[in-house]
C-alpha positions, 0 to 999 in steps of 0.5 A: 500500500502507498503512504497515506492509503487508508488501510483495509487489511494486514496480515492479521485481518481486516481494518473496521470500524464500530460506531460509538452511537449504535455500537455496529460494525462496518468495513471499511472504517469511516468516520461516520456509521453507514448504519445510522449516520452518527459521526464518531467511529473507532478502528476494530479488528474484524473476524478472521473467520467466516462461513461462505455466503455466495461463490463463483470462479472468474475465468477470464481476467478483468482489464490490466489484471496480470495474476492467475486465472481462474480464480475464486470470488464470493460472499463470506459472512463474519458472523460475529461482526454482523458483515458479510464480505465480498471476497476473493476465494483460494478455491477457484473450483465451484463444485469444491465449495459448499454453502456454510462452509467455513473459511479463514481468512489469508492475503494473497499475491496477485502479481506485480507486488501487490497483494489483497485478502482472500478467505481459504476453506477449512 
């Protein structure tokens, strides 16, 4: 990430927000709560653990994408933060991945340097 980026990730996991007023969560952090508009939020560490919400494999890679095709991409919901996150996948495989399966979350190289997050089955 460049200097002054806001940070949505680590190799610890995501980078969210709590509102002070309603006590929601959300990712990414923002100075106010998406929920219920009150300004006022403080940086949390979101759940590293999820269950698989929705999948699907992308076969062809998007416009200045150089990394590896196919690969997984869904929905994985963190339960315990009350989000559900779109994600890249470590499965790119459909027919290996099942509804409520759980999922960890891990970062990714996706060529050129740069990495992201993803979410691998267990």
């Amino acid at each position: 990430m460049s200097s002054g980026a806001p940070a949505f990730f680590d190799a610890d996991g995501f980078i969210g927000g709590s509102c002070v007023a309603c006590g929601r969560r959300h990712f990414p952090v923002a100075d106010w709560c998406p929920w219920c508009g009150a300004d006022g939020t403080v940086e949390v560490r979101l759940s590293t653990a999820g269950t698989l919400w929705a999948w699907t494999a992308v076969n062809a890679p998007p416009p200045g994408y150089e990394g590896d095709t196919p690969y997984g991409f869904g929905v994985v919901e963190l339960a315990q933060d009350g989000l559900r996150i779109i994600s890249r996948l470590t499965e790119s495989d459909p027919s290996r991945l099942t509804l409520g399966q759980a999922m960890a979350f891990t970062t990714v190289d996706v060529g050129d340097g740069s990495t992201t997050w993803a979410f691998d089955p267990r």
